[in-house]
N, C-alpha and C positions, 0 to 999 in steps of 0.2 A: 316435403314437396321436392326439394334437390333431389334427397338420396333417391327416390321414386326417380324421377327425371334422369339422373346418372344409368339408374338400372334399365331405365327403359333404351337410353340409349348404347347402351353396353349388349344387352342381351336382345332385344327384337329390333332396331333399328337395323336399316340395311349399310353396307359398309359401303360410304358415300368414294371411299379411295377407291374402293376394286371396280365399281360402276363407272368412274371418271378413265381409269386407265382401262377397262373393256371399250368403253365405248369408244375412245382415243384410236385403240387398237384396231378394233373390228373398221372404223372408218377410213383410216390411214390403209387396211387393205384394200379396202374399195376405192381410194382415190389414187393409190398405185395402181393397183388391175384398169381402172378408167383414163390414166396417167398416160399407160403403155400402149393402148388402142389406139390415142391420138397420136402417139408417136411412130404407132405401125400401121396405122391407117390404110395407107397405099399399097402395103407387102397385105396385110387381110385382103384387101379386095381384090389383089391381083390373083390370089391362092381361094379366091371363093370361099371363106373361113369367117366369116361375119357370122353366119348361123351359131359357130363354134363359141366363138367371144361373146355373142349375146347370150348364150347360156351361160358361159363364166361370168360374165355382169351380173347377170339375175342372181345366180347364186350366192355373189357376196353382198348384194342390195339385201337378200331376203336375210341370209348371217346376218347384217348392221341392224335391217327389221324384228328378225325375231330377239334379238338381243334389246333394243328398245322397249316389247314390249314387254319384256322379262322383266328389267329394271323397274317399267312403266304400272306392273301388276305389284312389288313388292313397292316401291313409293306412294302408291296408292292406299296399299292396306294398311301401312306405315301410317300413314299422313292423317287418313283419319280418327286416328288414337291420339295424334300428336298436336294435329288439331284440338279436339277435345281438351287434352291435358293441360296447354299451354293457351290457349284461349276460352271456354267457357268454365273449368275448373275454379283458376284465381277469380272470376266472377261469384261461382257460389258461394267459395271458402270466404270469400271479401264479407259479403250481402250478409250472410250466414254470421259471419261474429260481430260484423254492427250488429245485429236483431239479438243476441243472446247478450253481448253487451249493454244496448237498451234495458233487457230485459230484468236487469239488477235494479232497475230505478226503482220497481215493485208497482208503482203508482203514479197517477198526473201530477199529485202535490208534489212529491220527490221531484219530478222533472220540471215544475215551473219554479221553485225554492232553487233551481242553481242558476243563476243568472238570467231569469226570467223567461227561462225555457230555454235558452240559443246555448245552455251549456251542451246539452246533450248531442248538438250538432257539431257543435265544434271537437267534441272529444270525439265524437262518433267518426267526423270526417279526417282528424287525426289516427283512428284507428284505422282507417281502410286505408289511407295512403301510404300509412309503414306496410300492411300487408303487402298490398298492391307493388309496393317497392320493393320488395322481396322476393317476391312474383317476377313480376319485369325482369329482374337480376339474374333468376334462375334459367326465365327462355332467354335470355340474351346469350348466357353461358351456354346453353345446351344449339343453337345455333350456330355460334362459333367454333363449337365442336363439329358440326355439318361441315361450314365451311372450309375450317382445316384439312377435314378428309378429303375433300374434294382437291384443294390443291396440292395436298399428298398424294393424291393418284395420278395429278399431269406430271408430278414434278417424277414420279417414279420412270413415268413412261419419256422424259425428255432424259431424264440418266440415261436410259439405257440405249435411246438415239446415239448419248454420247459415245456410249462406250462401244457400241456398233460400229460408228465412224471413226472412233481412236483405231479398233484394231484394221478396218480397212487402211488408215493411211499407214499402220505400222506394216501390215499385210500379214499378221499373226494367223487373225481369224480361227478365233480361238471358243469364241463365246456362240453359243447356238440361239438361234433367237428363240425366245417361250410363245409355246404355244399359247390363243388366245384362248382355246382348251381345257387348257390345266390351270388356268384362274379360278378361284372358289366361285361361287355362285353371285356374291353378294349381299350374301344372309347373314346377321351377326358378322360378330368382331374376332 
């Protein structure tokens, strides 16, 4: 069940880092483009160029939009695999080896001759909660690993604030900013 879990999150999981710094990205340009309007408010309207700007708005509203639903269509196909795996699976596997477990008893004699029947629950219920433990442990790990990615991709995108702003105060201006473009998709690792 891990190594299945590890692979799944390695090879079809979406890479929760490049989604966290796309969308960082694509929005930080809409909140500059929308930033600048209010602080040019008076010069657009003076120059009749509102027409102009609301089409630059729309088109980075619809860039943040179409990128939402891009992430929002591979989360989704993601999710419901993941779903499944990490929730109704350790159910089966659980239910499934109490019943073949039971199933050694061969007979009701066998099962009332251990402790007057309540053996077979308690071994039984000792056997699903190591499972289940086991389980729990795996989606906690593979969660965490979500997580992680996620604050891997702000923390990539607030570096590169940094280093933006180092070379403006040095006035090097050296570093070209990356296109939100040339980011991988978000598919695999």
């Amino acid at each position: 069940y891990g190594i299945s879990g590890v692979l799944i999150q390695k090879f079809w999981a979406p890479d929760y880092a490049v989604f966290a710094a796309l969308t960082s990205a694509k929005q930080g340009v809409f909140r500059r483009g929308h930033q600048r309007l209010i602080a040019n408010a008076e010069s657009i309207a003076m120059m009749s160029g509102e027409e102009r700007e609301l089409e630059t708005l729309e088109e980075m509203l619809d860039d943040v939009t179409r990128e939402s639903h891009r992430q929002l269509y591979y989360l989704t196909r993601f999710n419901c695999l993941n779903y499944w795996f990490t929730q109704y699976l350790p159910i089966l596997v659980t239910n499934g080896m109490r019943m073949f477990w039971a199933m050694g008893y061969g007979s009701d004699q066998a099962i009332l001759s251990e402790a007057n029947g309540t053996g077979i629950s308690s071994k039984g219920l000792y056997l699903e909660n190591l499972i289940t433990q086991s389980f729990e442990a795996t989606v906690g790990l593979l969660s965490l690993n979500n997580y992680f990615q996620t604050l891997f991709g702000h923390i990539v995108r607030v570096t590169d604030l940094l280093l933006v702003i180092g070379e403006i105060q040095t006035g090097t201006g050296t570093t070209q900013p990356q296109s939100t473009d040339s980011v991988p998709d978000g598919h695999g690792q």
